[in-house]
C-alpha distance (Angstrom), angle and dihedral (degrees) to the residues before:
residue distance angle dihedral
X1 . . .
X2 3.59 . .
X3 3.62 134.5 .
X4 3.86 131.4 -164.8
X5 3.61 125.1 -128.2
X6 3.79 122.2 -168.4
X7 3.78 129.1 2.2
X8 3.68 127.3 -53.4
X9 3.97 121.0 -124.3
X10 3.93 89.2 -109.6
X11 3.79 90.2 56.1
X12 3.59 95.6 49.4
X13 3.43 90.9 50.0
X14 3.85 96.4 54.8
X15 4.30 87.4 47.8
X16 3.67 87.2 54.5
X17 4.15 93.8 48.3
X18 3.89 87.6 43.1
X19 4.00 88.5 43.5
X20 3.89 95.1 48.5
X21 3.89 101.4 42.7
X22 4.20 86.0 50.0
X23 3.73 90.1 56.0
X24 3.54 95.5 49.9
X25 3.66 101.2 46.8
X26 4.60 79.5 50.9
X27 4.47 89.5 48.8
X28 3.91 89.7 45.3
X29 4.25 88.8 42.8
X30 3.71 99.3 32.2
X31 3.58 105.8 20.2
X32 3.90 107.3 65.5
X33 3.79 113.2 151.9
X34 3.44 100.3 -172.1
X35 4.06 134.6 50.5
X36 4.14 115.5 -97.1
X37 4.01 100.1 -115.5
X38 4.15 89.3 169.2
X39 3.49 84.7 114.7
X40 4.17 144.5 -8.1
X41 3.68 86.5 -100.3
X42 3.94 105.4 32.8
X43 3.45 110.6 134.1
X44 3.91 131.0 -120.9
X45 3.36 134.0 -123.6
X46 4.06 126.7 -106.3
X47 4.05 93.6 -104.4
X48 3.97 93.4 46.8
X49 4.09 95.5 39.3
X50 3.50 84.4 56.1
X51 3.53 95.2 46.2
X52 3.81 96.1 46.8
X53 3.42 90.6 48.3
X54 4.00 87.7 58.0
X55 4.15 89.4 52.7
X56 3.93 94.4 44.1
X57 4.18 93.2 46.2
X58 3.92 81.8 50.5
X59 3.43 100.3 47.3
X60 3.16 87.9 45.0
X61 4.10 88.3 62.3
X62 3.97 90.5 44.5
X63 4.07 86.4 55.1
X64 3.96 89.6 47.2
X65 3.68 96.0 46.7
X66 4.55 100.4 38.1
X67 4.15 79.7 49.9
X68 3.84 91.8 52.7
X69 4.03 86.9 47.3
X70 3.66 81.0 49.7
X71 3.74 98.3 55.4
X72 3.71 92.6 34.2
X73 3.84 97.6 54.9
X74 3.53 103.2 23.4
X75 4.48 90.1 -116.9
X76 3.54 139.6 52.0
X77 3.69 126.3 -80.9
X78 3.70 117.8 -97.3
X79 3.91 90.1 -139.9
X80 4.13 140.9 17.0
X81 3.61 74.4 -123.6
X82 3.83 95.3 65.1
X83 4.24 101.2 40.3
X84 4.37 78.9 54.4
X85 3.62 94.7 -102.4
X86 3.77 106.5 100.8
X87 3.65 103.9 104.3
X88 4.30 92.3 58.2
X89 3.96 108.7 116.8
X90 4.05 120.3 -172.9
X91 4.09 120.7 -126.2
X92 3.80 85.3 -88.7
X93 4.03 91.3 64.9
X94 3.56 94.6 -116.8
X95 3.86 129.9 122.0
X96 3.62 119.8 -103.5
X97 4.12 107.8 -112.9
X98 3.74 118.1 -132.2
X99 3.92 123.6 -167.6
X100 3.55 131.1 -172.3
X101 4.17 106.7 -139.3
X102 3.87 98.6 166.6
X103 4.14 106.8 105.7
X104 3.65 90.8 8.5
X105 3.85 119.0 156.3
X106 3.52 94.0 178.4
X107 4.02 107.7 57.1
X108 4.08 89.4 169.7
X109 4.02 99.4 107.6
X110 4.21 91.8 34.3
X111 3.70 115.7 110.5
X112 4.05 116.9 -101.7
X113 3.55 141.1 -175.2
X114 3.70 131.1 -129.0
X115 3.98 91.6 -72.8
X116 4.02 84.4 58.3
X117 4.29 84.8 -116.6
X118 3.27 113.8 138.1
X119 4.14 117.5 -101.4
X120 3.96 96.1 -142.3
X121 3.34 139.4 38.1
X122 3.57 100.4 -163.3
X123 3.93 110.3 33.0
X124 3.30 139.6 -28.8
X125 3.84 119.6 -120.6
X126 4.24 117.0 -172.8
X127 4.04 148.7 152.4
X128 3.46 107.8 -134.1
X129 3.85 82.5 -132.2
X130 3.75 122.6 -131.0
X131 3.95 104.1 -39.5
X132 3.30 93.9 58.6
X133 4.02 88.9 -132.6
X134 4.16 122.3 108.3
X135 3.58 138.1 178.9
X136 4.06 124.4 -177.1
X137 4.08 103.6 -112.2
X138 4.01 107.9 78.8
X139 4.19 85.5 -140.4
X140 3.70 94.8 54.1
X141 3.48 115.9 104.0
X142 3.80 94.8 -114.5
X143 3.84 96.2 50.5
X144 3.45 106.1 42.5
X145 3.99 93.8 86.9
X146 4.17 95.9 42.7
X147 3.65 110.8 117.3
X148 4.02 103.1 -132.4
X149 3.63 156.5 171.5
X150 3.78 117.5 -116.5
X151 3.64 138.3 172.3
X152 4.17 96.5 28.9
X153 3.77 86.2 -65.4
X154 3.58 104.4 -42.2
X155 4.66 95.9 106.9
X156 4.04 116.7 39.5
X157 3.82 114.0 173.9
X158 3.15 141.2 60.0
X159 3.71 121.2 -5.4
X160 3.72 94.4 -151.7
X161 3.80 82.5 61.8
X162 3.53 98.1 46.5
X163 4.05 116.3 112.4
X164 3.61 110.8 -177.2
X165 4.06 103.9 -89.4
X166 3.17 102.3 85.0
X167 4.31 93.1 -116.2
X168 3.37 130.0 129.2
């Protein structure tokens, strides 16, 4: 008799099929690029939790170090650059933005929630989340995916997600 060694074409075919659909059903579980803003309490996927986490833990830094400026020097710092913070990028590559809002006449570029009222009354601290593009209300089309500090420190996530208490 004869034996077979190796694999024929047709079952190298069906591994590929079988390979393929598996990794797409993982890239559309695992590999969300943007925020879920279904809902105020839709959940995120593995690959953006993670990520979020990332922004919010580094944010959170940012906030520690600007309010030891503060208390050091008696006024905010002009720049991330200046409380020793500047060189900080989020997963998406991008700098983290930093605004002063305290003594501001013009409120136009400061972050706001659905009311249009602004979310901090010191600065504003925020990832421009994963596309890289921002605009100040949290509703607007631009904002709703930035990662962000709200309430003087008392909300980090996602400002899609954010409802006005200042809880997670």
């Amino acid at each position: 008799m004869f034996s077979q060694k190796g694999l024929t074409f047709l079952e190298l075919l069906i591994a590929i099929v079988i390979l393929s659909i598996l990794s797409t059903m993982a890239v559309a579980k695992y590999g969300v690029s943007t925020p879920n803003c279904d809902s105020p309490d839709a959940r995120q996927g593995p690959l953006m939790r993670a990520k979020i986490g990332q922004v919010t833990g580094d944010i959170g830094k940012i906030h520690m170090a600007v309010s030891s400026f503060e208390l050091n020097n008696r006024r905010y710092p002009d720049s991330l650059a200046e409380a020793g913070v500047g060189d900080m990028l989020d997963p998406w590559g991008n700098p983290y933005r930093y605004l002063v809002v305290f003594g501001r006449k013009d409120v136009g570029p400061v972050r706001k929630d659905h009311n249009l009222k602004p979310v901090n009354s010191g600065y504003d601290i925020y990832s421009m989340g994963p596309d890289g593009v921002t605009a100040s209300p949290f509703t607007s089309t631009g904002g709703k995916d930035d990662i962000v500090m709200a309430n003087d420190g008392d909300y980090f996530g996602v400002a899609c997600q954010y409802n006005g208490s200042g809880k997670n």
